[in-house]
N, C-alpha and C positions, 0 to 999 in steps of 0.2 A: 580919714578912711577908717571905717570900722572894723572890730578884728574877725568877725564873719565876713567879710567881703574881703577881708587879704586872706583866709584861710579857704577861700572859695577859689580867688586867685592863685594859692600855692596848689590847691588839687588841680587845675587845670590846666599848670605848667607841667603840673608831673602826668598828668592825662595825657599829655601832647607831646608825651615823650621825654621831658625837662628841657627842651628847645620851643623855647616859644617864638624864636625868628623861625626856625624851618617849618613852625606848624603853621605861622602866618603864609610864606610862602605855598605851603600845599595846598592851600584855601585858594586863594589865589589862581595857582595851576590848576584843581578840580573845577575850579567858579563853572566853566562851561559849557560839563560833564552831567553836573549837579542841576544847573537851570538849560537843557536843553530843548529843543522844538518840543518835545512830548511833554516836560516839566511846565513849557508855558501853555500848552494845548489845555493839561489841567487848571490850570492857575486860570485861566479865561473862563473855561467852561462852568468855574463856583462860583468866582467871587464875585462880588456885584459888580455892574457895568454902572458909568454917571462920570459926573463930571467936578472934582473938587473933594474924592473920596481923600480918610485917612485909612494909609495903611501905614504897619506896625514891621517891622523884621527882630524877632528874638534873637538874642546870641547873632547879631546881623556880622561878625569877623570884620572884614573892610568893607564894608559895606557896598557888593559888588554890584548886587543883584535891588536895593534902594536906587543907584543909579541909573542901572537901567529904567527902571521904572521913573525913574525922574524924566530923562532922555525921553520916553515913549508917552508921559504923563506929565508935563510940566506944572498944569493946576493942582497935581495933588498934593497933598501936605502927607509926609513922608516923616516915619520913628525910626529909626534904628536903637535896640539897647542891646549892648554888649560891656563886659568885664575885663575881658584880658588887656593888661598894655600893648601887649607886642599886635593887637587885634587892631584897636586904637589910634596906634602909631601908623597905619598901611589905609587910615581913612586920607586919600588925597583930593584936592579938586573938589570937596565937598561943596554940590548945588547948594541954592539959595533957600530951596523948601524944602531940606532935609534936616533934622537934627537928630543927634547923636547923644543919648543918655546913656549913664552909668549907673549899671544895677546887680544885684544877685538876685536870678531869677529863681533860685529855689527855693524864696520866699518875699515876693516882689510884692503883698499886699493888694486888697481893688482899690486903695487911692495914690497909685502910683499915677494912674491918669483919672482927669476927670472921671464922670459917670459917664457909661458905654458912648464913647469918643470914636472906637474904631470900625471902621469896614469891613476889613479882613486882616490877617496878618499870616507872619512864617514862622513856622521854626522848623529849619534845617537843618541837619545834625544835631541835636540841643539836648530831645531829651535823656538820650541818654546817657549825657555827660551831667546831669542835676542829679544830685543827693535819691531825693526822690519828684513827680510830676505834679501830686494833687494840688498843693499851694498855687504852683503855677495856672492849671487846668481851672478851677477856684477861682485865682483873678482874673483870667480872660472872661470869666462868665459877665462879669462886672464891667473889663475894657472890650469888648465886643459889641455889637449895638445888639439888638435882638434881630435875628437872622443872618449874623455877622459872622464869615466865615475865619477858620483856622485851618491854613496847609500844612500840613504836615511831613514832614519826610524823614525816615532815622534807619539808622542799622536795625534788626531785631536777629533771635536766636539763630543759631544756626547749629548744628552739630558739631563738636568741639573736635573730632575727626575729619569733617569737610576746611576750619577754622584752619589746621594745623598743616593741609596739604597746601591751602591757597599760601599761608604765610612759608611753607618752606618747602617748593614744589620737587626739590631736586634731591629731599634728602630721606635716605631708607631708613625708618624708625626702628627696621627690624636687625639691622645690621649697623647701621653709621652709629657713630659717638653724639649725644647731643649735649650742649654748653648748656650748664646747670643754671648763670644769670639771663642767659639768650629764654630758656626756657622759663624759667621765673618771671619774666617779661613777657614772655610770651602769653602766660595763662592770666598776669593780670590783667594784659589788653585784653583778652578773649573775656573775663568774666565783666569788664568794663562796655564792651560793646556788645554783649548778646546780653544784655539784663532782660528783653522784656519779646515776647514773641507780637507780632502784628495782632492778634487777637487780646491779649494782656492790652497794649496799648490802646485799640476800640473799645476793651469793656471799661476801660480808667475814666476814656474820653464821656462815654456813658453813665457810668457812673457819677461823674460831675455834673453831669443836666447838658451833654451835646448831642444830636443826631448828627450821628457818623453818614454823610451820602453816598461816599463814594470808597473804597480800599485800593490799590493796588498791590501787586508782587514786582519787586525790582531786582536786579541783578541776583538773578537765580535762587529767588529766597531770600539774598542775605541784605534785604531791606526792602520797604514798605512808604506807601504814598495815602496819605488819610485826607480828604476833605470833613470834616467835623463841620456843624453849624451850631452856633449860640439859640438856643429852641427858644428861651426867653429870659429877658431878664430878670436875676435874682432880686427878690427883694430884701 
C-alpha cells in the first residue's frame, strides 16, 4: 500500500467523522434516499440503453447501487472503485460480474482502465471528498467511450448561516453557550462539504472537454445532479 493511498485513507476516516464503521452504516441507511425513483428516472434518461454495457461507480462505499444494477442488468460488466476499508468490508454477496478495485481517485491516471472501456459511470458523494477533481475529470475523459456519460451527484455551497441552523436547529446563537470543539467540527464539515457551488462544478466539468446536458437543484440548494457527456475522446 502506498503512502498517498493511506494518507488519502487517513483524511477519509477523519472526513467521516474518525468512525469509519458508522460512516459505513450511514451509506447504507441513505443508499435509498440517494438512488431513489427520481435518481433512477435520471440515470435512464442519459445513460446509454444496450445490452452488455460497462458501467463504473466511483467511490462505489458497499457497493449498493453496482447491485442493483447487477439485479436489473445481469449482462452487464460492472466496476466499482473505492478506498476506505470500513467501505470494503460492507461489500457482501458480491455478484459474479461485478468487481471491486482499489484506488485513490484524486489521482487515478487514463490507464487505470483500458482505453475508453466505459459507458457510463457515478460518482456519488465523491467529489467533494477529493483533494481536488481535475485528475479525476482528466481520466474519465480517457475511461469514458466518446459519448459516454458521467452522473453526478454532490453536496455544493450553501450559506454557512443556512449550514449552521440545519446542523443545530434548536440552538439560539444569540443567546445559548456554543462547545468551542462541537464548533470547530462544525466549520470543518461545513468548509469540507460546501467547497464547490453546482456552477464551479459544471465549469470544471467543461473545462475538462464534457458537455454538461442536463443540472439539477436537490435538497433545497444544498446539492446538485449533473449529467456530463465525454464529447470526445482525448487523444
Amino acid at each position: 500500500m502506498t503512502d498517498e493511498l493511506n494518507k488519502t485513507r487517513r483524511y477519509l476516516e477523519q472526513h467521516h467523522g474518525g468512525d469509519g464503521h458508522r460512516a459505513a452504516e450511514r451509506t447504507i441507511d441513505t443508499h435509498e434516499r440517494n438512488h431513489d425513483n427520481d435518481f433512477w428516472s435520471f440515470w435512464y434518461a442519459h445513460t446509454p440503453s444496450g445490452n452488455a454495457l460497462h458501467i463504473a461507480d466511483l467511490g462505489c462505499g458497499p457497493a449498493l447501487f453496482l447491485k442493483q444494477l447487477a439485479q436489473k442488468h445481469p449482462d452487464y460488466r460492472l466496476t466499482g472503485i473505492e478506498i476506505a476499508p470500513y467501505m470494503l468490508a460492507r461489500v457482501e454477496d458480491q455478484p459474479a460480474n461485478l468487481e471491486i478495485r482499489i484506488a485513490d481517485l484524486n489521482a487515478p491516471g487514463p490507464a487505470f482502465f483500458d482505453s475508453a472501456p466505459l459507458d457510463a459511470c457515478l460518482a456519488n458523494m465523491l467529489i467533494h471528498e477529493l483533494y481536488q477533481p481535475i485528475n479525476l475529470f482528466q481520466a474519465l475523459r480517457h475511461w469514458l467511450k466518446p459519448g459516454g456519460v458521467l452522473i453526478l451527484t454532490d453536496m455544493v455551497r450553501q450559506p454557512v448561516v443556512n449550514f449552521l441552523h440545519h446542523k443545530f436547529p434548536d440552538l439560539d446563537f444569540a443567546h445559548d453557550p456554543a462547545d468551542a470543539p462541537t464548533m470547530h467540527e462544525c466549520f470543518r464539515d461545513y468548509f469540507e462539504h460546501n467547497r464547490y457551488s453546482a456552477e464551479d462544478i459544471e465549469q470544471l466539468l467543461k473545462l475538462c472537454g464534457f458537455d454538461v446536458i442536463e443540472r439539477q437543484t436537490l435538497r433545497e440548494g444544498r446539492a446538485t445532479r449533473i449529467a456530463a457527456r465525454n464529447a470526445a475522446h482525448p487523444t
